[in-house]
N, C-alpha and C positions, 0 to 999 in steps of 0.2 A: 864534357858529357861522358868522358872513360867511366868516370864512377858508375854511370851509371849501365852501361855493356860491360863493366866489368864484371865478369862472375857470375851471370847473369842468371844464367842454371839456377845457379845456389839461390839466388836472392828470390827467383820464381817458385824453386821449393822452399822457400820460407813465410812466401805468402800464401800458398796453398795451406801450410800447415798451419799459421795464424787463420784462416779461413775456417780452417775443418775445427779449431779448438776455439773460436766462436760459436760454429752451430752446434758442437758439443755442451757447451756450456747453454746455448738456447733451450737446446732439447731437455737437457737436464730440468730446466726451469720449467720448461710445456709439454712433456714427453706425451705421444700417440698412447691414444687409449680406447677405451670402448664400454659401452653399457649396452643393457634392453632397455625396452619401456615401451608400454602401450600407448598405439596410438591410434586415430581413426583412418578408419577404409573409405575412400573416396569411387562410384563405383558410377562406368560408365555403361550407360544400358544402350545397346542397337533397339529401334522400334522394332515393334511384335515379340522384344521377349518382358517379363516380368520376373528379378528374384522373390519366392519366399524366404520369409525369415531370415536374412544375409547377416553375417555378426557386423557387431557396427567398428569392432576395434581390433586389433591385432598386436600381437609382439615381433617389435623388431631389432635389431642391433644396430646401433647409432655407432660408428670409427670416425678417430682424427685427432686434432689436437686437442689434449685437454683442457683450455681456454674455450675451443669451442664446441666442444662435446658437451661444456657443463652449461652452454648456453642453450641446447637442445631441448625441445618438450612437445607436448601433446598438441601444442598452439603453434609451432611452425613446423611439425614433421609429419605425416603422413603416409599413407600405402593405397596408392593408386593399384584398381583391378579394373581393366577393360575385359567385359563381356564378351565384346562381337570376335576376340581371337579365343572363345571355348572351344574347344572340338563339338559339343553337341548339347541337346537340352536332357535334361533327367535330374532325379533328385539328390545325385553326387557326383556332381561332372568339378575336376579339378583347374583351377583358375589361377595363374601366377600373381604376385604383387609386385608393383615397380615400389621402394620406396623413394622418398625426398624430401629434402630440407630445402628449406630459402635460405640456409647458414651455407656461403662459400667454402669448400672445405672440408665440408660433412656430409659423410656416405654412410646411406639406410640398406640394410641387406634385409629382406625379408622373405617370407617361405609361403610357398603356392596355400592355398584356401581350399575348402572342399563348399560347392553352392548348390541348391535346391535354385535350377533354370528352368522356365517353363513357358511355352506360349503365351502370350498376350491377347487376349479376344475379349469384344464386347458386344453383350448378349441384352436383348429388352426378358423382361420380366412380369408377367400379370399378377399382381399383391392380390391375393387371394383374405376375406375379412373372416377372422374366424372367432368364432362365440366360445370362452371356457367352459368347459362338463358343467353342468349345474349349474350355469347363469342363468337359463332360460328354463327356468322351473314353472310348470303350466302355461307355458307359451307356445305357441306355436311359430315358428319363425315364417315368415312369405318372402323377407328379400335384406340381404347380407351383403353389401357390398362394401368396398374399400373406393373412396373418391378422391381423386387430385384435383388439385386446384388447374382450370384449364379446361384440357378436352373431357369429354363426357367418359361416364365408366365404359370399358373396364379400365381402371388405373393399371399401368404401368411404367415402371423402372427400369432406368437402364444401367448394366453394372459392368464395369471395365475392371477386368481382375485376370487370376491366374486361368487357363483354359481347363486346370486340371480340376478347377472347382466350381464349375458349370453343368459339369454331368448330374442330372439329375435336380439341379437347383431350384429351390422352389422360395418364392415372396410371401409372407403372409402382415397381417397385423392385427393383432387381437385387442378384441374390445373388453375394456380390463373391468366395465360395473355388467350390475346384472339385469338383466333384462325386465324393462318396467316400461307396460303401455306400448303403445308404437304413436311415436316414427320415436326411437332411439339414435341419439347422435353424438358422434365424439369425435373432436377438433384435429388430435393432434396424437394418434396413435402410432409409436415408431415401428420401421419396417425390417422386419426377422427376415434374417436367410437361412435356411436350413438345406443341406446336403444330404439328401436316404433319413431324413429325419433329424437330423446331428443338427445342432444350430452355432451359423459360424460369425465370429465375433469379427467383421471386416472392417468396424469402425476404426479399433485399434490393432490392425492386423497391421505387425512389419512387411512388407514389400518395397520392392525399387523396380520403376516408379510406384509411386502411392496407391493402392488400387481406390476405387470411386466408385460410389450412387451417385444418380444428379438430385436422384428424391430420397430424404431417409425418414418425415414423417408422414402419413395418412388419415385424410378425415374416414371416419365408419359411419356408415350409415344404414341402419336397421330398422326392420318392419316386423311386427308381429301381432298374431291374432287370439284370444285365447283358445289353449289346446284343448284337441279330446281327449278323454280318459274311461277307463273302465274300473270298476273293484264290485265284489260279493258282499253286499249287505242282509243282517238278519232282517225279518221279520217276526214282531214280538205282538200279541195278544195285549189289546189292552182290558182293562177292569171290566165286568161287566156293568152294563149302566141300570139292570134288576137281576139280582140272583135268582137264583131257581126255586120253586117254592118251598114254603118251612117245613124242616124237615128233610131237605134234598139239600145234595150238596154237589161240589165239581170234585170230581177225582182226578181229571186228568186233561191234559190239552193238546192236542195232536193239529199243527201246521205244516199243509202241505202246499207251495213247495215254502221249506223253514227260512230260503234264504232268494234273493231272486237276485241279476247283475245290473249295474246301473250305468249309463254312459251319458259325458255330456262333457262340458268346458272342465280343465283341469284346476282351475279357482273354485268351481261348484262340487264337484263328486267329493274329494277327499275330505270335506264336513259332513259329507251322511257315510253313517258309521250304522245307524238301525232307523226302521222303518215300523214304525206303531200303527197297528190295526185299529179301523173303529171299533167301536164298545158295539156289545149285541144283549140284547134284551133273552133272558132264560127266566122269566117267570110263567112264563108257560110248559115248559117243558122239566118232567122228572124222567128221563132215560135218557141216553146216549143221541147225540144229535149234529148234523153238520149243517153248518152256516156256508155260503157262498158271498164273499164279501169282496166289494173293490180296494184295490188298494188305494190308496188319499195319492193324491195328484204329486209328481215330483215336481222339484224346481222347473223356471223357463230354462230350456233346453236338454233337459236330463232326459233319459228315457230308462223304462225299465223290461227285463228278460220276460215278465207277467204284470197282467192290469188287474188280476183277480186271486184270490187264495182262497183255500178248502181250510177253514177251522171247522174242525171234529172234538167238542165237550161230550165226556163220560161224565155223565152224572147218574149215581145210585142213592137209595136212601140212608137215611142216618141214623144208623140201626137204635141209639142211645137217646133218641128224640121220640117222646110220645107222639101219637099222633093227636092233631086238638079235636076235644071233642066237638059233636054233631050238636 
């Protein structure tokens, strides 16, 4: 066994150096490397809070050996951000990333995030049934409601979302034909959130967790009666039913009052545009003369400003007309 205590040193520095000019040569062949590449954010939320709009991906730097660096990707690496160690909620509170691989070997560096964190509450909502401008053209509406299937109106929803989007929040759902006859009905009308007026798109709105309605469509159900209305119709002279006699003629036709106001259902007034006087008999009269005439009956429920007018015929003779003889 001398051989083998012989020199021992030496033979132990000569294994070393065969050692070190193996992993020389290793390295050589696999040498430490690194990339980026994006990857997804896996993100843990404590209850009561909600992110908006969180990116979904990030870049991070993948080190190690080059064998297993080039085995690295979007499908086994990631960037873990836990919420509950934020310092606070607001719309740029800074969040670290841990990254990681399931690749032995391979270390993910990644750089803190900036997040939109905000309370978590959930609020009930009364969907409010709204009629568009000009649907209900001579209608008069009596009852507009929005109905869930279930308890009785008033319907409402309930919406688990960000706290800072509750202020002010309002339900509606509009009933999209136009108002014909009562009872008006429609099945399946989807339910609008609007914020100070603003309408917010929550069906596809990113958040973590998801934000929610438990309801998002609504029946409507509508009642209407026909409306009142008013408008200024003329009043016009009609023919007479005997002229004045030969030789006499009309010069002129004075109607007072010329126009009178008419109210009733808004189906009925907007067709009377003029109002024709009866015919009067002037074969008796050659000078200026006024009639006191009724006005002709308006439709059932119309009513009018006057039930009577003053026509006043100027009638002189016809200077160009002999007179017939005796």
């Amino acid at each position: 066994m001398s051989w083998i205590t012989d020199d021992w040193r030496l033979k132990l520095l000569a294994l070393g150096l065969a050692v070190l000019m193996l992993a020389a040569f290793a390295f050589s062949q696999n040498p430490p490397t690194s990339v980026t590449m994006k990857v997804g954010i896996n993100y843990t939320v404590p209850p009561g809070l909600i992110l908006i709009n969180p990116p979904k991906q990030t870049t991070v730097t993948v080190t190690g050996l080059a064998d297993l660096v080039s085995a690295a990707n979007a499908g086994n690496t990631l960037a873990n951000a836990d919420v509950s160690k934020a310092a606070s909620t607001g719309p740029s509170v800074k969040v670290n990333l841990v990254g990681k691989s399931v690749i032995n070997g391979v270390f993910v560096q990644a750089t803190p995030i900036t997040l939109n964190i905000d309370a978590r509450h959930v609020i009930q909502l009364a969907v409010l049934a709204r009629i568009p401008k000009g649907a209900a053209l001579g209608w008069q509406i009596t009852k507009q409601e929005a109905q869930c299937s279930g308890p009785p109106p008033p319907c409402t929803v309930t919406f688990d979302g960000p706290a800072s989007w509750e202020e002010n929040l309002k339900a509606y759902a509009d009933y999209p034909l136009p108002v014909a006859g009562s009872p008006n009905d429609f099945p399946s009308a989807p339910v609008v959130l609007e914020q100070n007026g603003t309408s917010l798109d929550y069906l596809t709105a990113n958040t973590v967790p998801k934000l929610g309605m438990d309801i998002n469509t609504v029946s409507i159900h509508i009642e209407a009666k026909s409306g009142t209305t008013s408008r200024q119709v003329t009043l016009i002279d009609a023919p007479p039913s005997n002229p004045p006699p030969t030789c006499y003629r009309v010069t002129s036709i004075a109607i007072d009052p010329s126009a009178i106001v008419i109210s009733g259902p808004s189906d009925a007034v907007p067709n009377i545009t003029t109002i024709t006087l009866p015919a009067v008999d002037l074969s008796q009269h050659t000078s200026d003369f006024t009639f006191r005439i009724a006005i002709p009956p308006l439709p059932a429920g119309v009513t009018g400003s006057a039930t009577t007018a003053r026509v006043t015929y100027a009638i002189s003779k016809n200077p160009n007309c002999a007179s017939p003889s005796p």
